[in-house]
C-alpha positions in Angstrom: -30.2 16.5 -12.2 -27.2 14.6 -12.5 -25.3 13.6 -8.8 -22.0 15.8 -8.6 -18.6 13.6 -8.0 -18.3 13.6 -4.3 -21.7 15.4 -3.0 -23.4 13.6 0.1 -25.7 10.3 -1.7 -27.6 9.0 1.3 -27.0 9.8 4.9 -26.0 6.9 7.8 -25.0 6.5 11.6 -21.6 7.1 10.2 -22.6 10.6 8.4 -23.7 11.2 4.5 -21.5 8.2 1.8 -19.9 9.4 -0.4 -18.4 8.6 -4.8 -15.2 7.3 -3.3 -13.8 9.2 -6.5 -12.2 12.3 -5.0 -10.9 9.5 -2.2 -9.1 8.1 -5.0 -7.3 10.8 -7.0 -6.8 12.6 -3.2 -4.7 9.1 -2.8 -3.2 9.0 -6.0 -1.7 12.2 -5.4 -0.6 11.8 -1.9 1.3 8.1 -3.6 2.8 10.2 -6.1 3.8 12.9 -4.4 5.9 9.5 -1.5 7.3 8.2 -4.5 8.7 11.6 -5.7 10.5 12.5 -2.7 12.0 8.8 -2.6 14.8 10.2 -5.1 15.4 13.0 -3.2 16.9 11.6 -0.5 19.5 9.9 -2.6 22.5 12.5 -2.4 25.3 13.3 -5.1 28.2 12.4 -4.1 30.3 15.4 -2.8 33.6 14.4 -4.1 33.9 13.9 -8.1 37.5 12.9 -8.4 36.7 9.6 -8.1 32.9 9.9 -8.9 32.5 6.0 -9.8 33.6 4.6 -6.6 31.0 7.7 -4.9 28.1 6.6 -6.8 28.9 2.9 -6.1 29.2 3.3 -2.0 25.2 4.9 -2.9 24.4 1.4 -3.0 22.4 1.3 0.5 20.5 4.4 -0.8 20.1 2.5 -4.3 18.5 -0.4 -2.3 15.9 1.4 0.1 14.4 3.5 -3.0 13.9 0.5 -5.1 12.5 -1.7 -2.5 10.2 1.3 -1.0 9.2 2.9 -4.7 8.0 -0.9 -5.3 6.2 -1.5 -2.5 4.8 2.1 -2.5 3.3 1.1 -6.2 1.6 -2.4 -4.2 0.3 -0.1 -2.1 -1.1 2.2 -5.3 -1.8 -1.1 -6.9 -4.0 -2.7 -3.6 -5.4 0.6 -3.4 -7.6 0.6 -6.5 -8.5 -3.1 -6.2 -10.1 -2.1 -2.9 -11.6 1.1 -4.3 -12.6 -0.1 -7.9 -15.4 -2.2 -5.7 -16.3 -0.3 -2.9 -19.2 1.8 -4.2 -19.8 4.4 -1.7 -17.3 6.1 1.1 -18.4 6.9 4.9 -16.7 9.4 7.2 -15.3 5.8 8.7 -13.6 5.3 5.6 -12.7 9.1 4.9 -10.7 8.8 8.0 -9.1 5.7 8.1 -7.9 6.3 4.2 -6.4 9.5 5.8 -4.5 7.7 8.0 -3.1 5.5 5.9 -2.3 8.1 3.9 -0.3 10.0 6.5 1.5 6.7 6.8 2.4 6.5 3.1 4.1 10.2 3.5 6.5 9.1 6.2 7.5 6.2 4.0 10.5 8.4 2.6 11.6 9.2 6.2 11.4 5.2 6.3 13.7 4.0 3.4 16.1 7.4 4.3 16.9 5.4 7.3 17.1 1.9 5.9 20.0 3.8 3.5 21.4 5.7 6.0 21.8 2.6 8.6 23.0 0.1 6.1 26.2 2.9 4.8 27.2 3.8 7.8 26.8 -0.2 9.0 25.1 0.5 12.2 21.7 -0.2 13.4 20.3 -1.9 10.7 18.2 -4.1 13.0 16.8 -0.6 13.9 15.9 0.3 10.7 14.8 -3.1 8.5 12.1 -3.0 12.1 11.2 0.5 11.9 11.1 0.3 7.7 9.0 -2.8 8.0 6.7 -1.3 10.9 5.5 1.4 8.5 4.2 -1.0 6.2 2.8 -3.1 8.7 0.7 -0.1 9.6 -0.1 -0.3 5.8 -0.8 -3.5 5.5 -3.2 -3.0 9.0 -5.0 -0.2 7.7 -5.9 -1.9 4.5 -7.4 -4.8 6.5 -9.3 -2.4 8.6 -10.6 -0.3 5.7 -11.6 -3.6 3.6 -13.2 -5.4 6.5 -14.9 -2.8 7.9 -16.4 -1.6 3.2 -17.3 -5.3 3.1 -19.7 -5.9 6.5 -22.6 -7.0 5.3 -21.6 -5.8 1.7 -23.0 -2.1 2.2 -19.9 -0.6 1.0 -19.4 -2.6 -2.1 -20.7 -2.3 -5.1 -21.8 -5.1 -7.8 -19.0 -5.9 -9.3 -18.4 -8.3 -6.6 -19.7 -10.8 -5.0 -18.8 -12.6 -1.5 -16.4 -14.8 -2.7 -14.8 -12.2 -4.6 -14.3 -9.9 -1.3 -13.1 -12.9 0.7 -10.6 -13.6 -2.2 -9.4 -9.9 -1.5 -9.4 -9.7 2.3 -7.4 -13.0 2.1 -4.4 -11.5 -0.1 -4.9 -8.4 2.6 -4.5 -10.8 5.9 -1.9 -12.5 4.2 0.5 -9.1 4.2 -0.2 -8.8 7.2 1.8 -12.0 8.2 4.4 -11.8 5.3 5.7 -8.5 6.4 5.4 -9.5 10.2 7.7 -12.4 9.7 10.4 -10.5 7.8 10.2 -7.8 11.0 11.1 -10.7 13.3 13.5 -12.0 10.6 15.3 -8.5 10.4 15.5 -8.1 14.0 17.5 -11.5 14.0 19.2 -11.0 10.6 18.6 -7.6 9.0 19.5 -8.5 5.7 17.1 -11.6 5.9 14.2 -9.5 6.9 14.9 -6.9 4.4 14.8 -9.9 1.9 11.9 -11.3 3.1 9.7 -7.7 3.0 11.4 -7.2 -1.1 9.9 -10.8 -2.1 6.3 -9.4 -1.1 7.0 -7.3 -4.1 6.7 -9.5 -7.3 4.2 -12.0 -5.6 1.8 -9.3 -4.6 1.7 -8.5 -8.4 0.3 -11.6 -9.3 -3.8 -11.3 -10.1 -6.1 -12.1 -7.4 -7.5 -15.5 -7.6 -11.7 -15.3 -7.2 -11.8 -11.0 -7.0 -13.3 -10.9 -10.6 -15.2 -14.0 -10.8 -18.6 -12.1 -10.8 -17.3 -10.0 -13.8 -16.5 -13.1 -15.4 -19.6 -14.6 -15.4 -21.7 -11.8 -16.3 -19.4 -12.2 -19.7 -20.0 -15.8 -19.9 -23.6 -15.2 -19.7 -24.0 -17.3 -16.7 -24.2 -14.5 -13.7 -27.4 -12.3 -12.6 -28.2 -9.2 -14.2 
């Protein structure tokens, strides 16, 4: 009989794994569902008489939902490159997804902030720190969740080898530091910080040097079976 999506697969010290697929669409709709309420908290302008110069002072607002609906899709993006390898979920992994989660729904709380500091022009240091805390916590999880599928490779499944998962945890650890440094940056110079966390947008885009090398050499006919 064909294995249901989901349905216990073999049982551990950490409980029954799992098909990570339900983990995945459960996440995909929590993302979705952050990103949505991003727009919501950018308010219509009460007074229309002069409704150009309104929407233009919405500009702070403009700013925290673009840089947080961007790095909201990195995390969606990171998210599947971690879970298009790992094979098999534990209730380790079931709750430290669900934290992270739980961290991307309070990211709109986060950029509301960010927009609400930088119109009214007071405590921006506050809020670049608080803004870029939340993804530290991200970035953190991530780390945790990788390290902990990739020990001793139990988690993963074939479609990557060691070098591969280093590859990943590498680009992982390296958030890590990025966002850290624009925290420290922002409480010294807010708009450097919030600078420094919006150019881990495009360069966390980039491929991942190494993650699909096993793939790759399957198709050159030069990997194991």
């Amino acid at each position: 009989m064909a294995e249901h999506v989901g349905e216990p697969t073999s049982s551990t010290a950490f409980g029954a794994e799992r098909d990570p697929a339900r983990v995945v669409a459960f996440s995909d709709a929590v993302t979705a569902i952050a990103v949505t309420l991003l727009v919501l908290e950018i308010r219509v302008p009460e007074d229309t008489q002069d409704l150009l110069h309104g929407l233009a002072t919405l500009w702070p607002s403009y700013l925290a939902y673009v840089i947080t609906f961007m790095l909201i899709g990195q995390i969606w993006v990171n998210h599947h490159v971690m879970f298009d390898h790992i094979r098999r979920v534990d209730r380790v992994v079931l709750f430290l997804n669900t934290v992270l989660l739980m961290d991307i729904a309070f990211l709109p709380f986060a950029a509301s902030v960010l927009a609400h500091a930088f119109h009214d022009g007071h405590g921006q240091r506050t809020a670049v720190v608080f803004h870029g805390l939340t993804f530290e916590l991200a970035a953190i999880l991530f780390n945790t969740i990788w390290e902990y599928a990739r020990r001793n490779h139990r988690l993963l499944a074939a479609t990557i080898d060691p070098a591969g998962a280093r590859a990943i945890a590498w680009r992982f650890r390296l958030a890590l530091a990025w966002i850290a440094v624009g925290i420290l940056l922002g409480v010294l110079l807010p708009v450097l910080g919030l600078a420094v966390i919006a150019a881990f947008i495009p360069f966390y885009w980039l491929p991942i040097p190494g993650e699909t090398a096993r793939a790759k050499r399957r198709r050159d006919g030069g990997g194991q079976p």
